[in-house]
C-alpha positions as CSV (number, residue, x, y, z in Angstrom):
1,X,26.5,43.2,17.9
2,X,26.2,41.9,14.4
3,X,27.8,39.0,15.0
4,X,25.6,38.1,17.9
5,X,22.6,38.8,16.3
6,X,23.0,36.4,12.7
7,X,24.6,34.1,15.8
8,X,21.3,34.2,17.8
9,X,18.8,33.6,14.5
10,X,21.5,30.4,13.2
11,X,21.3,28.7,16.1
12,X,17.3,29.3,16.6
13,X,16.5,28.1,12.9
14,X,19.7,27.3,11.0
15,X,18.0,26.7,7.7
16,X,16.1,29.8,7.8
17,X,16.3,33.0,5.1
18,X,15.3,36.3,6.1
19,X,12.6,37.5,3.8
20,X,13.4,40.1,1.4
21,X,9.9,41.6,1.8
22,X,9.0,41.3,5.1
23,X,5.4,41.3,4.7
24,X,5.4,38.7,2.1
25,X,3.3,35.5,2.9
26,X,2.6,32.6,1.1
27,X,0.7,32.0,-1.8
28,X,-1.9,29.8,-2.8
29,X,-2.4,27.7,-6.3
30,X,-4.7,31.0,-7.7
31,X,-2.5,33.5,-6.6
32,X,0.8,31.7,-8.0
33,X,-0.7,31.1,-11.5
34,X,-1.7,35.0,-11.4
35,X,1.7,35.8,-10.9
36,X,3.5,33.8,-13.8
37,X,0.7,34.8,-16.1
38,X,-1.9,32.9,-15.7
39,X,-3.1,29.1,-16.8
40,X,-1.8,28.5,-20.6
41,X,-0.8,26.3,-22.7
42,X,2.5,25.4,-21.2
43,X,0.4,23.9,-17.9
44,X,-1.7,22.3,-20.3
45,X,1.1,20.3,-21.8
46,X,2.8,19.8,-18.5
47,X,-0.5,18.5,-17.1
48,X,-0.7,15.7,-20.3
49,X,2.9,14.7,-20.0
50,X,1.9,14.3,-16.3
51,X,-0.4,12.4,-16.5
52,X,0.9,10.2,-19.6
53,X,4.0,9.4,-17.3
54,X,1.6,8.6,-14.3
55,X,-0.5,6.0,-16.6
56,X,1.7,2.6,-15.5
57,X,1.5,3.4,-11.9
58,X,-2.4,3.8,-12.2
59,X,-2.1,0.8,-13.7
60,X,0.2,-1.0,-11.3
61,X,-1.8,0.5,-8.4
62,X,-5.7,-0.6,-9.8
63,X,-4.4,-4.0,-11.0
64,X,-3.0,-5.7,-7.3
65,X,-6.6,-5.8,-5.8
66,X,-7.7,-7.3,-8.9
67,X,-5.2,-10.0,-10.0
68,X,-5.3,-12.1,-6.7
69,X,-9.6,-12.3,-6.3
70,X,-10.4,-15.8,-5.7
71,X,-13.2,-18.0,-8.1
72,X,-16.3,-19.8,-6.5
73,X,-15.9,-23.5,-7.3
74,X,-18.5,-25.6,-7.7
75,X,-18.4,-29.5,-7.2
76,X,-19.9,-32.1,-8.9
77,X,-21.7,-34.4,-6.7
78,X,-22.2,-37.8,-8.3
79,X,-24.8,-38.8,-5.8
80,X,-26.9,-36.5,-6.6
81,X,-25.7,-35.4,-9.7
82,X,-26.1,-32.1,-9.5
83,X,-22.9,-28.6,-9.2
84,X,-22.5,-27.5,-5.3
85,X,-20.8,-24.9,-4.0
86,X,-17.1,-26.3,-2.9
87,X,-13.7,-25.0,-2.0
88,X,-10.6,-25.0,-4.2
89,X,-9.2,-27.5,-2.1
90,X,-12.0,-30.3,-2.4
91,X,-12.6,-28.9,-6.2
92,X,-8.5,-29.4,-6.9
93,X,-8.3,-32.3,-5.3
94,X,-11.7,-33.9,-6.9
95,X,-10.9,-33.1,-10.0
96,X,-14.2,-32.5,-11.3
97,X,-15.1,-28.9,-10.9
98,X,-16.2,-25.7,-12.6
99,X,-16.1,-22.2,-11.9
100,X,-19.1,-20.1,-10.6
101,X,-19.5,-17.5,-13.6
102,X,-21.6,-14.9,-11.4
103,X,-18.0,-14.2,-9.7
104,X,-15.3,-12.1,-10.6
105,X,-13.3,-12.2,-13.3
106,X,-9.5,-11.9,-12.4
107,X,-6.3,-13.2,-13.9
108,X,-6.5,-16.2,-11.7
109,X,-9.5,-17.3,-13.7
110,X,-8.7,-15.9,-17.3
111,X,-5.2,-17.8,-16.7
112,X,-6.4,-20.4,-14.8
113,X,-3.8,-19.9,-11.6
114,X,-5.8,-22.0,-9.3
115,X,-5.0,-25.6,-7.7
116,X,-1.1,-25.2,-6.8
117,X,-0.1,-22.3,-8.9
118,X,-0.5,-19.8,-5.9
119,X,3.4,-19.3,-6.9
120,X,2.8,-18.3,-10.0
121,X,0.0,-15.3,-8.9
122,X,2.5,-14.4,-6.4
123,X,5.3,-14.3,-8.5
124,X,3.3,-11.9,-11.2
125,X,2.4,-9.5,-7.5
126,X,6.0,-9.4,-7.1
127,X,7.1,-8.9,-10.6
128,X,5.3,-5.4,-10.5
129,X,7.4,-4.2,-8.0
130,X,10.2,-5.9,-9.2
131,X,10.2,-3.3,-12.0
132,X,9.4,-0.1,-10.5
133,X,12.5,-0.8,-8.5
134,X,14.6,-1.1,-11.6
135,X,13.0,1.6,-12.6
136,X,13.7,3.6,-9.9
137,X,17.6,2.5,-10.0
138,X,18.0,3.0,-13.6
139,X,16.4,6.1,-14.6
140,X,18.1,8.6,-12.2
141,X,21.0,7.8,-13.0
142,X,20.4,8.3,-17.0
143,X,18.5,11.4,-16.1
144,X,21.6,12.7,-14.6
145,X,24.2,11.8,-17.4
146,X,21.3,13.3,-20.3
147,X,18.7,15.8,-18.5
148,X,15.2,15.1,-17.4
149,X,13.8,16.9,-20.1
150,X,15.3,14.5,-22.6
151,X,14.8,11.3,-20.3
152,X,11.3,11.9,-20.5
153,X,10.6,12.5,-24.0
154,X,12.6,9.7,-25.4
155,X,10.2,7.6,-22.7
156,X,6.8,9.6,-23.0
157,X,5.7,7.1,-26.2
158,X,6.7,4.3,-24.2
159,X,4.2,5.1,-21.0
160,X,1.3,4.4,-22.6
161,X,2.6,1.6,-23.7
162,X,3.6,-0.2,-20.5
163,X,-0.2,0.5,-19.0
164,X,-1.9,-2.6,-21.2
């Protein structure tokens, strides 16, 4: 009858534990702080190295919409001799352009990566991910061979770092 019975539960839910304490039910964020002792300064630390560790991927994840934003050319028209609204197309291939200042400022005007260097913006796009792929190749296996906790303080001053 024993037998039967763990059979019957396995093959309902395999993966599931009977609960020591049957009445026990799950517990929210309040109730689980309550029961280690309450918020201190170890979940204060944790929540700084956190958030450190999280700085390049706010980074990576605020920069994208901004890096590939567009100018507003403006043409000079000799016959009237006067700066028109244009498209990068006429402006690159005219020549004789400026940028409209009340637009945004992006990498594609502070570097100037307009008129056939479209590579070059999506090359810097594709860098980014680029690295958090080596990054995600490279650090597990170091975090294995020398623990997490030491993994991440040899690279906690570096996080900062890599968010400028």
């Amino acid at each position: 009858i024993v037998g039967q019975a763990v059979r019957k539960r396995s093959m309902a839910d395999p993966y599931s534990e009977p609960s020591q304490f049957p009445g026990d039910k799950p517990l929210n964020l309040e109730q689980s702080l309550e029961k280690v002792g309450g918020w201190g300064r170890y979940q204060l630390v944790l929540l700084v190295i956190v958030n450190i560790l999280w700085m390049p991927t706010n980074f990576l994840v605020t920069m994208l919409p901004f890096m590939e934003v567009k100018p507003k050319f403006e043409c000079f028209e000799s016959d009237t001799s006067t700066w028109e609204k244009c498209s990068e197309h006429k402006a690159c291939s005219s020549g004789h352009y400026r940028i409209d200042e009340s637009g945004v400022d992006s990498l594609i005007t502070r570097f100037d990566l307009y008129c056939n260097k479209q590579l070059i913006v999506g090359v810097m796009g594709s860098s980014l991910f680029v690295g958090a792929m080596c990054g995600l190749l490279l650090f597990p296996p170091l975090s294995d061979k020398y623990g997490r906790r030491k993994l991440v303080w040899w690279l906690l001053p570096f996080a900062p770092l890599s968010a400028f």
